[in-house]
C-alpha positions as CSV (number, residue, x, y, z in Angstrom):
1,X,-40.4,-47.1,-11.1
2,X,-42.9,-49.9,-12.3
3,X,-45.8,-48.2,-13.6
4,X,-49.6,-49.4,-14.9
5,X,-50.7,-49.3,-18.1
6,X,-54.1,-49.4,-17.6
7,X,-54.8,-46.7,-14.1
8,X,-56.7,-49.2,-11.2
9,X,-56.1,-52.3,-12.9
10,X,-53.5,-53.3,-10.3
11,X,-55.2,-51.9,-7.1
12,X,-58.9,-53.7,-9.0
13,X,-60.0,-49.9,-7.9
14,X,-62.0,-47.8,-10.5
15,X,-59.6,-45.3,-10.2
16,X,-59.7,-43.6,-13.9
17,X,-63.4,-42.3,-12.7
18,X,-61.9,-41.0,-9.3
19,X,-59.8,-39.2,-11.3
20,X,-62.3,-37.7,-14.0
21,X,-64.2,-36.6,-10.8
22,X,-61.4,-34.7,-9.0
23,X,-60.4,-33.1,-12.5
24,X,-64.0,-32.1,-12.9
25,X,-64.0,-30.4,-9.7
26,X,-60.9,-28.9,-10.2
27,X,-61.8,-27.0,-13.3
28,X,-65.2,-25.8,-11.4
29,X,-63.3,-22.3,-11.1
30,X,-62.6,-22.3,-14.8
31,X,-66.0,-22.7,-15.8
32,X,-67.0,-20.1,-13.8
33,X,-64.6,-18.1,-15.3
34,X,-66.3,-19.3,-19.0
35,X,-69.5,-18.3,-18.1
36,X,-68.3,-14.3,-17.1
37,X,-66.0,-14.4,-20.1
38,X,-68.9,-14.9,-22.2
39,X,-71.8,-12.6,-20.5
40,X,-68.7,-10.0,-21.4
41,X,-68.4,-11.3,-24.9
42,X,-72.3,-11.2,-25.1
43,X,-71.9,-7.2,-23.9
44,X,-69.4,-6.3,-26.2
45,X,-71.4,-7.8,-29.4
46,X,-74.5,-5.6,-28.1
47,X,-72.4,-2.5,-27.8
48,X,-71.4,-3.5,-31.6
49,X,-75.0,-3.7,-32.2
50,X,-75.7,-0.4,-30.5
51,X,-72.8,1.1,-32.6
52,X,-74.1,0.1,-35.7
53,X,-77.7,1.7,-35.1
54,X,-75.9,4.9,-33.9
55,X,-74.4,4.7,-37.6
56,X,-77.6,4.5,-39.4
57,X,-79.1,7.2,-36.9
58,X,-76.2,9.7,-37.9
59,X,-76.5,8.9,-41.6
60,X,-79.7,10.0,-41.6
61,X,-78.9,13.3,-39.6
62,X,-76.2,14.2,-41.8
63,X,-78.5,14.1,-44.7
64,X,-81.2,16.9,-42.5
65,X,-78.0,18.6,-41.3
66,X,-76.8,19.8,-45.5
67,X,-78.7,22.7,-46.2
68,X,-78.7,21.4,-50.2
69,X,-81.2,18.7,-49.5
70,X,-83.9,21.5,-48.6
71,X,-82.6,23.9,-51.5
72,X,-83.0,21.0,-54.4
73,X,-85.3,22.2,-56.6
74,X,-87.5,19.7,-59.5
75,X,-87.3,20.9,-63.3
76,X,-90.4,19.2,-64.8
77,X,-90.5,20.5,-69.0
78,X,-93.9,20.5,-70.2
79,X,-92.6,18.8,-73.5
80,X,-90.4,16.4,-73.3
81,X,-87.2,15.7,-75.4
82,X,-85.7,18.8,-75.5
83,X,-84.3,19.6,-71.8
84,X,-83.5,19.0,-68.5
85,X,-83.2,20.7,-65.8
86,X,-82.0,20.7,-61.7
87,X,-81.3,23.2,-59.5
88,X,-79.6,23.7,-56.0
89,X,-81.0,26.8,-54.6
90,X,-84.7,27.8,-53.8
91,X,-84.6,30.9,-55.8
92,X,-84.8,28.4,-58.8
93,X,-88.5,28.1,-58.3
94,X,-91.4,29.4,-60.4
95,X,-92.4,28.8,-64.1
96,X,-90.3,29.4,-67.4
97,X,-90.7,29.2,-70.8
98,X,-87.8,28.2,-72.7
99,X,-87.1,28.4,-76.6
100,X,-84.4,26.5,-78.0
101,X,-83.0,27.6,-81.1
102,X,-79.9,26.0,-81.6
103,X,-77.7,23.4,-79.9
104,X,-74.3,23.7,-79.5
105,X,-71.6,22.0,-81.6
106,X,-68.2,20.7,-82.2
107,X,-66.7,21.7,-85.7
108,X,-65.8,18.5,-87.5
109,X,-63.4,18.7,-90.6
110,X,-62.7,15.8,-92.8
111,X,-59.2,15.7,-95.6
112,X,-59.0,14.4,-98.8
113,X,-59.2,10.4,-99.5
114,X,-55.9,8.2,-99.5
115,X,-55.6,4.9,-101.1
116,X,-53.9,3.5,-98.1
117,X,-53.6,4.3,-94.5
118,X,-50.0,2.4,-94.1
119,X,-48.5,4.9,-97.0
120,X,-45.7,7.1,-95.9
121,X,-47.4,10.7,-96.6
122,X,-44.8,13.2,-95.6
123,X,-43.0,14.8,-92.5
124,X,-43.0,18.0,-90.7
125,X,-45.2,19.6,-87.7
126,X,-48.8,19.9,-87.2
127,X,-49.9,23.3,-85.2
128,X,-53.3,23.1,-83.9
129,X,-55.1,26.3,-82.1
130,X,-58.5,27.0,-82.0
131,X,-60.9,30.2,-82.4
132,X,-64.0,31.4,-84.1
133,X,-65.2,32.0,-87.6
134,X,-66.7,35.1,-88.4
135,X,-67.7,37.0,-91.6
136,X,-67.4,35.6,-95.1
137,X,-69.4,33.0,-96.8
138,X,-69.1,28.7,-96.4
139,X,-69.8,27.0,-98.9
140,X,-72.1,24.2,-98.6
141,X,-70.6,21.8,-101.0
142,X,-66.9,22.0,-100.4
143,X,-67.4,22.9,-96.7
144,X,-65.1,26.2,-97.3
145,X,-64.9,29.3,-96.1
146,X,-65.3,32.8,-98.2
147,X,-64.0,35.9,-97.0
148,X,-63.9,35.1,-93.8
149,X,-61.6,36.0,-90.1
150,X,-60.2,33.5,-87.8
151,X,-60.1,35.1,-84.4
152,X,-57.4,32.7,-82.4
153,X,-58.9,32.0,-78.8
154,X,-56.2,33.0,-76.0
155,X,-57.8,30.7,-73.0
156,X,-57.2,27.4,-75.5
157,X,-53.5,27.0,-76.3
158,X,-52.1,25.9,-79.9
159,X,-50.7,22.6,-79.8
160,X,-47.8,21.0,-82.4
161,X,-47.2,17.5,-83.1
162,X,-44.6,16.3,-84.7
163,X,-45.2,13.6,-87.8
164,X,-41.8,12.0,-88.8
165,X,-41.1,8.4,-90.2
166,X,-42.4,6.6,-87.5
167,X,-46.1,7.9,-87.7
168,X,-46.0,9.6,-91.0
169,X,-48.2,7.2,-92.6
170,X,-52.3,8.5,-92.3
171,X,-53.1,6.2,-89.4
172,X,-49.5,6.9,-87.9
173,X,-51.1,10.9,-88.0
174,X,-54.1,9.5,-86.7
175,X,-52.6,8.1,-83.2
176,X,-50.0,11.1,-82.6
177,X,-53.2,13.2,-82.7
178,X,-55.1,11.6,-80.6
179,X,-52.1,10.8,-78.4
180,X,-50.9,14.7,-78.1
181,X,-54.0,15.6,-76.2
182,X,-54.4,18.2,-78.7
183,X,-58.2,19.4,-77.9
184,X,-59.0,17.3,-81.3
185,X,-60.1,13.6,-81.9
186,X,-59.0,11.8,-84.7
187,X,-60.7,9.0,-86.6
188,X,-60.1,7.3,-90.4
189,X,-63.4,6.6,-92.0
190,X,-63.1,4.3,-95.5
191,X,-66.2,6.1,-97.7
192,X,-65.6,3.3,-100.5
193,X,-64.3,5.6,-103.4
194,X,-61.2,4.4,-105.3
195,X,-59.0,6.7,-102.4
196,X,-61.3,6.3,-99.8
197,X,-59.1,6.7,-96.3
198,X,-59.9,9.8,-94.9
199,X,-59.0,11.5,-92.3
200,X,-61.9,13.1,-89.8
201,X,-60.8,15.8,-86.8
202,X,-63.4,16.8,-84.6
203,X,-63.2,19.1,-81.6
204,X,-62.9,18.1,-78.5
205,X,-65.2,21.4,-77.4
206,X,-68.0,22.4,-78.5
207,X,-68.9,26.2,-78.7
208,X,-68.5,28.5,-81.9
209,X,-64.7,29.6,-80.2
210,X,-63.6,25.4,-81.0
211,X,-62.9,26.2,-84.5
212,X,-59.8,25.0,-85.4
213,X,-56.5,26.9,-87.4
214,X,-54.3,24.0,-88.6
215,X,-50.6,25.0,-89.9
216,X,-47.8,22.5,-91.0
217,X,-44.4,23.0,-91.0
218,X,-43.1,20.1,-93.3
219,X,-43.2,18.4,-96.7
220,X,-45.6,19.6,-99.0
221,X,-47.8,16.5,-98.9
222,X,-48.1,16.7,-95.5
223,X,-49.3,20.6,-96.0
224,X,-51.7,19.5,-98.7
225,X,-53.5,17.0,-96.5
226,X,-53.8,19.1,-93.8
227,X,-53.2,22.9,-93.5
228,X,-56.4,24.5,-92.9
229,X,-57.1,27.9,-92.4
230,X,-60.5,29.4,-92.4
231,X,-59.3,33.1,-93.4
232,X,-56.4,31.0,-96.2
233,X,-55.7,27.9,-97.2
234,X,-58.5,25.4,-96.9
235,X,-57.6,21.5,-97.6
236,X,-60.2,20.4,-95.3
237,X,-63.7,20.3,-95.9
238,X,-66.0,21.0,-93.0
239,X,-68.4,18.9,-92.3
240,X,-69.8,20.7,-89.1
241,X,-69.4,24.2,-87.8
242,X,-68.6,25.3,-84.3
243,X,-71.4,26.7,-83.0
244,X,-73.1,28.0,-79.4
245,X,-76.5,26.9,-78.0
246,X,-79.0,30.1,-78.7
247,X,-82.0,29.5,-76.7
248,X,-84.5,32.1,-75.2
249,X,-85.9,32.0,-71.6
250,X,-88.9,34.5,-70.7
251,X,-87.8,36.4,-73.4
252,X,-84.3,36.8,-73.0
253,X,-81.7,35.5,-75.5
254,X,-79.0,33.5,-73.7
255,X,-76.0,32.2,-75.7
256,X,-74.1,29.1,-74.3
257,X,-70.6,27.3,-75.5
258,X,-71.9,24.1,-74.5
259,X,-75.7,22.2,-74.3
260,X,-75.0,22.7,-70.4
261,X,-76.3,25.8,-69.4
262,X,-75.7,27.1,-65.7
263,X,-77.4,30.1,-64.5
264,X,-79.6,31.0,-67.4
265,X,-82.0,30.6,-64.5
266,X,-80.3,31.1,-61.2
267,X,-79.1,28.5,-59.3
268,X,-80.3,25.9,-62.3
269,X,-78.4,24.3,-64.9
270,X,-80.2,23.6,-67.9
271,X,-79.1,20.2,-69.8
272,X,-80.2,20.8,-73.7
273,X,-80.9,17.9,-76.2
274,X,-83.0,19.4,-79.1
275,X,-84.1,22.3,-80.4
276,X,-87.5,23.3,-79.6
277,X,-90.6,25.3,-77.2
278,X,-91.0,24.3,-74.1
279,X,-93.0,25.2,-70.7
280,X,-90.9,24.4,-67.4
281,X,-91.7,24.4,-63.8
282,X,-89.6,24.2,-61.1
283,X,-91.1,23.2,-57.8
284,X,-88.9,23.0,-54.5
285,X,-88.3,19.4,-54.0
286,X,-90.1,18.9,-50.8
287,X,-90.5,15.2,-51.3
288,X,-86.7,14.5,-50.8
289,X,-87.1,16.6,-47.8
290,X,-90.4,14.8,-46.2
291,X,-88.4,11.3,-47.1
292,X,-85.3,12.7,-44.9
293,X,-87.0,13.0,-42.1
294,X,-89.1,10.0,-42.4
295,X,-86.1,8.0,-42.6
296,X,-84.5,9.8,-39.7
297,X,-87.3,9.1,-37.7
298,X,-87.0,5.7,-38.6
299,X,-83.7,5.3,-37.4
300,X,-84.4,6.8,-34.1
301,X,-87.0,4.1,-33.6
302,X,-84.8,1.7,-34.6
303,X,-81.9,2.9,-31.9
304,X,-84.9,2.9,-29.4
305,X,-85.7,-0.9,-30.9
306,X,-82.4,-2.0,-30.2
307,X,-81.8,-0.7,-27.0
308,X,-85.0,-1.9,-25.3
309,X,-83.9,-5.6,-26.5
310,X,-80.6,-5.5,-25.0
311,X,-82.3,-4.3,-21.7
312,X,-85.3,-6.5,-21.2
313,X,-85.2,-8.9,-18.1
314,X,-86.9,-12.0,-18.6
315,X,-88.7,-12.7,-15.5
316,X,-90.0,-16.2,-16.5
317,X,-86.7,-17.5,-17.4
318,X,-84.8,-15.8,-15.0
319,X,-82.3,-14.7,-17.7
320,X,-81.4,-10.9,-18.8
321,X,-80.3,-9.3,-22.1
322,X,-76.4,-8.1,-22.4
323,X,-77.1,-4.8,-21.1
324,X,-79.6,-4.4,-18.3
325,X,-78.6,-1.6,-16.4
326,X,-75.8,-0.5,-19.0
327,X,-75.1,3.4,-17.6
328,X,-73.3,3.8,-21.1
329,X,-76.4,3.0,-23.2
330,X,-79.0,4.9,-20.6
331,X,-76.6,7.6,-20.7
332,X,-76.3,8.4,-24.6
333,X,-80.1,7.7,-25.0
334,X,-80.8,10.5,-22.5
335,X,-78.2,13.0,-24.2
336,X,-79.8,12.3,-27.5
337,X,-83.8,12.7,-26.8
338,X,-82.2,15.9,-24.6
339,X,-81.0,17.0,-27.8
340,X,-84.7,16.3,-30.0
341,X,-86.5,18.4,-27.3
342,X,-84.2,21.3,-26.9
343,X,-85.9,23.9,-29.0
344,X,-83.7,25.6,-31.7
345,X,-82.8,29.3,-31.8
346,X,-84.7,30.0,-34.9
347,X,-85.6,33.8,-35.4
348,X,-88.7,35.2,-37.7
349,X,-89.9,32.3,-39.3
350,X,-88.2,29.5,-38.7
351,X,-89.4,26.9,-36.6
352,X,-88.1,25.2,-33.3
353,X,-89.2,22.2,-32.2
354,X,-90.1,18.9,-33.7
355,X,-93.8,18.7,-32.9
356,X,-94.3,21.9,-35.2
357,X,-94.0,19.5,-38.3
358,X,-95.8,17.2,-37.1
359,X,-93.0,14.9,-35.2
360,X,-93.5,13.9,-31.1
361,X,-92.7,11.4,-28.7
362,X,-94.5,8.6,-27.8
363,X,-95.3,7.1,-24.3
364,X,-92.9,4.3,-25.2
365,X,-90.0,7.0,-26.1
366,X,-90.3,6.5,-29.8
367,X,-91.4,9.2,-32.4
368,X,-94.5,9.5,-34.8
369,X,-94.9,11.6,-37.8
370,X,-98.5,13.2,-38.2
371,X,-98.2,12.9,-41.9
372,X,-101.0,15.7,-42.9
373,X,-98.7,17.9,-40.2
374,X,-95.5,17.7,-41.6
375,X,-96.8,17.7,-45.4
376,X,-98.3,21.5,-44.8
377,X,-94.7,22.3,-43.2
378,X,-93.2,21.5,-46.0
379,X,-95.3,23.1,-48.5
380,X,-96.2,26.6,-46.2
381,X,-92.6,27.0,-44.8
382,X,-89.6,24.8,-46.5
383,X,-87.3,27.5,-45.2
384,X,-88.3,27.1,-41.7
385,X,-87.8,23.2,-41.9
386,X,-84.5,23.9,-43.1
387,X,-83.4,26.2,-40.3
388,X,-84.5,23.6,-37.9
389,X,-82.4,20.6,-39.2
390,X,-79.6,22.4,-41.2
391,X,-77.1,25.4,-41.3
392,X,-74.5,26.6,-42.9
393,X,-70.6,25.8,-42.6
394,X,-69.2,26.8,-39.7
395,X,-72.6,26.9,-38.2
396,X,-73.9,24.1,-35.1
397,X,-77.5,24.7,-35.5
398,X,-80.0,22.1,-36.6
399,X,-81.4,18.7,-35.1
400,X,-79.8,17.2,-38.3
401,X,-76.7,18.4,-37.4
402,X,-76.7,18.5,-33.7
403,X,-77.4,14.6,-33.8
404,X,-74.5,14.0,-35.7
405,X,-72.1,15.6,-34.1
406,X,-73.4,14.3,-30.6
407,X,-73.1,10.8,-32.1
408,X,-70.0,11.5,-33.3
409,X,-69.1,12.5,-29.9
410,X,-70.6,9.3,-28.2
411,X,-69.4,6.6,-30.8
412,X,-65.4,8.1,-29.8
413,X,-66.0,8.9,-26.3
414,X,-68.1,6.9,-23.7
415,X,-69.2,3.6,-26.2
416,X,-65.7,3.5,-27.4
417,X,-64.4,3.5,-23.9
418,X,-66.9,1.0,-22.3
419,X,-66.1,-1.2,-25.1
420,X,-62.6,-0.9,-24.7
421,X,-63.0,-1.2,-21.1
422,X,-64.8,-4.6,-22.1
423,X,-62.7,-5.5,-24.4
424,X,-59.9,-5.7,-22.1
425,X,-61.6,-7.3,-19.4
426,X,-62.2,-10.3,-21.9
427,X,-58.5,-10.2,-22.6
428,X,-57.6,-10.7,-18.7
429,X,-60.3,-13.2,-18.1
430,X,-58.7,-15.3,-21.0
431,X,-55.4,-14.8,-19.3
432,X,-56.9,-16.1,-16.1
433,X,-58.7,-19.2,-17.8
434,X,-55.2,-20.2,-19.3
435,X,-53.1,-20.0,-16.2
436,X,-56.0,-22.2,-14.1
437,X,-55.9,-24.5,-17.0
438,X,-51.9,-24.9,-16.1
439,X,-52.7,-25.1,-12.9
440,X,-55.4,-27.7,-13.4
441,X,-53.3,-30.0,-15.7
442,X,-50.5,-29.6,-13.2
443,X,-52.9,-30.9,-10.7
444,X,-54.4,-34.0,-12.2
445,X,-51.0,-34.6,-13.5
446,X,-49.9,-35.2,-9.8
447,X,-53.2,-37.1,-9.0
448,X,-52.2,-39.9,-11.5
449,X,-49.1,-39.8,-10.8
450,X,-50.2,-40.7,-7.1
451,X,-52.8,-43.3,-8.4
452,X,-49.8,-44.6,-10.1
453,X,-48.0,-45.3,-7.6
454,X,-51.0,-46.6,-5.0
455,X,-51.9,-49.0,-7.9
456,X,-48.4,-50.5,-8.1
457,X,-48.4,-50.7,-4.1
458,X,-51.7,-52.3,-3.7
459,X,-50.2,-54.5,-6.9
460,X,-47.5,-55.7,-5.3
461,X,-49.1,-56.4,-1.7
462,X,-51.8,-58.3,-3.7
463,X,-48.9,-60.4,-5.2
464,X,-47.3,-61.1,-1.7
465,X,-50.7,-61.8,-0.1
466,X,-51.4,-64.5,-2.6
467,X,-47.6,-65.7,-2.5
468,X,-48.0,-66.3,1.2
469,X,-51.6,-67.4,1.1
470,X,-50.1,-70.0,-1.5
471,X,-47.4,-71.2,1.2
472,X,-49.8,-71.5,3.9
473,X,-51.8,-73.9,2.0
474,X,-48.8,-75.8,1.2
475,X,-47.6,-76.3,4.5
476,X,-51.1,-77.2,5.4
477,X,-50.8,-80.0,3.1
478,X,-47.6,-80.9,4.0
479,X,-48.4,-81.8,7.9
480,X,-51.5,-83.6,7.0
């Protein structure tokens, strides 16, 4: 069939824009169908948005809801430099004063000097265990014991390595050391002598029990570089003893195996870094606590924030936010100021309801702090605070933890299922817009093929008209 390369050329018709116009109105459903699809994407980005301040709302709760944040207590030394010190529990509080006498220490032994550290010395096996020293004399200058016991600790146990010609050389005993996870760190440290390699072992542990006892099995100048008993045979000179931390706290000596003490005071762990006197108060940490619910507070306000935004009806443009007259959002907004005004079952002094610290809704459903309110609260009754936001495991009591759970609750259950619900509708509606859109093309496909054909017609008639006209004329001309 003759066709038209150019559509209304051969009818002199405008037929291209005919059939622009009737494709135009043919996808009027599918913009229709555009417009919903979007007001549904525009929902399910505010539920998004919802879900997110929901998030920040919880975070906050859950931090209210661990009984630790109102049990922290501040260590504040009234000289510094020579401790630190936090606690978890309440009982921590009052004043101390502390008197560090010594601080605990990891014995270091060093061995003779070697000329070179790539020298073959000797094989055999190393036994390592550890104990304390006790008794006897040391000897500052050769850093050796005299007369003294070695009393093997059973909770640490002995270790052997064994030195043969691949690692027999002093920096070969070096890395099996180190690599046998011995309890013992080894270094080579050159002191610039004429045999200045030598070989420096220091516990891993400190505590007077991380002595060590080192025995060798093997060739005899393997043994003289490195057996090393404290009650025998000393090759080893020691540079630093094993020792505890002794410090005194109201009066009380307190020994420690390591410069972190833990419940010298109770529920406090003491962090030592000189020797010295010191005052030290510890004062609950009602700062952190006043900060929580600030910031929970906060995040309410922000949830309320949000919502209003996605609800508000313009009336001057005519236009509405995503989620005016959303049941979902309505819905967990009610659950959750239900929640803030239910009053807690609290016994003897703990307290109930919000607007005892000092925290109570507005007329616009958003929630002040009286500052003055909640600082007195804190100060008078940090227990009761507690018992209003917090419990313990097992336990659902608390705003803090109440909120959470509820969120919890709401972000898997009815926001999850109005989005999915959402979600899918999108997913149908795009389905929808595709099959129109087949339909469409299938339609204006038919329209230019028709066009086609009426411009080749009209064509053709316009070729015989002026064939004929042409013969008319002629014969016209031909009688005259």
């Amino acid at each position: 069939m003759a066709t038209i390369s150019s559509l209304g050329v051969g009818a002199n018709l405008d037929l291209a824009s005919l059939l622009t116009q009737l494709e135009t109105a043919e996808k009027q459903p599918m913009v229709a169908l555009q417009a919903k699809a979007k007001s549904y994407t525009s929902k399910l980005s505010a539920y998004g948005t919802i879900q997110s301040a929901l998030a920040t709302l919880q975070t906050a709760a859950k931090k209210l809801g661990d009984p630790t944040l109102f049990q922290s207590v501040t260590g504040t030394p009234t000289v510094s430099g020579i401790l630190s010190a936090t606690a978890t529990d309440a009982s921590a509080a009052g004043n101390y004063t502390i008197d560090v006498t010594q601080l605990a220490q990891a014995q270091t032994v060093v061995s003779a000097g070697q000329a070179d550290t790539k020298t073959a010395i000797g094989n055999g096996k190393i036994t390592i265990d550890f104990g304390a020293v006790s008794g006897g004399t040391l000897d500052a200058a050769t850093g050796k014991y005299t007369g003294a016991t070695f009393t093997a600790d059973a909770s640490q146990t002995a270790k052997s390595i064994t030195i043969d010609p691949t690692n027999n050389t002093l920096e070969g005993i070096r890395n099996a050391i180190n690599g046998a996870n011995a309890g013992v760190t080894a270094s080579i440290v050159n002191d610039g002598s004429g045999t200045p390699n030598r070989l420096v072992l220091t516990s891993s542990q400190t505590g007077e029990k991380s002595s060590m006892r080192i025995s060798v099995d093997g060739d005899a100048a393997l043994q003289n570089l490195l057996n090393n008993d404290p009650a025998g045979t000393q090759n080893l000179k020691q540079t630093a003893a094993a020792q505890n931390a002794k410090l005194n706290v109201n009066g009380i000596d307190i020994t420690s195996a390591t410069n972190t003490v833990k419940e010298a005071i109770q529920g406090a762990t003491l962090t030592l870094v000189n020797t010295g006197k010191t005052g030290l108060s510890m004062k609950e940490n009602t700062a952190g606590a006043k900060t929580a619910i600030n910031d929970f507070v906060k995040a309410y306000n922000a949830l309320q924030s949000t919502a209003t935004s996605l609800t508000t009806y313009d009336a001057d443009t005519n236009t509405a936010a995503a989620l005016v007259g959303d049941s979902t959002l309505r819905n967990l907004q009610t659950r959750i100021r239900q929640a803030l005004t239910t009053p807690q079952a609290g016994t003897g002094n703990s307290m109930k309801v919000l607007t005892e610290i000092g925290v109570s809704f507005q007329k616009d459903g958003t929630l002040a702090v009286d500052s003055d309110k909640l600082d007195k609260a804190l100060a008078n009754n940090l227990k009761g605070v507690a018992n209003m936001f917090s419990s313990a495991t097992g336990s659902t009591a608390g705003y803090g933890k109440q909120i959470d759970a509820l969120v919890d609750d709401v972000t898997k259950g009815s926001l999850k299922v109005a989005s999915d619900g959402v979600t899918a509708t999108i997913k149908e509606l795009d389905t929808q817009y595709d099959a129109m859109q087949l339909r469409v093309d299938s339609t204006v496909a038919r329209y230019r093929a028709q066009f086609n054909q009426l411009d080749v017609l009209i064509n053709k008639m316009n070729n015989t008209k002026n064939y004929l006209t042409q013969q008319f004329e002629a014969m016209s001309s031909s009688s005259k």
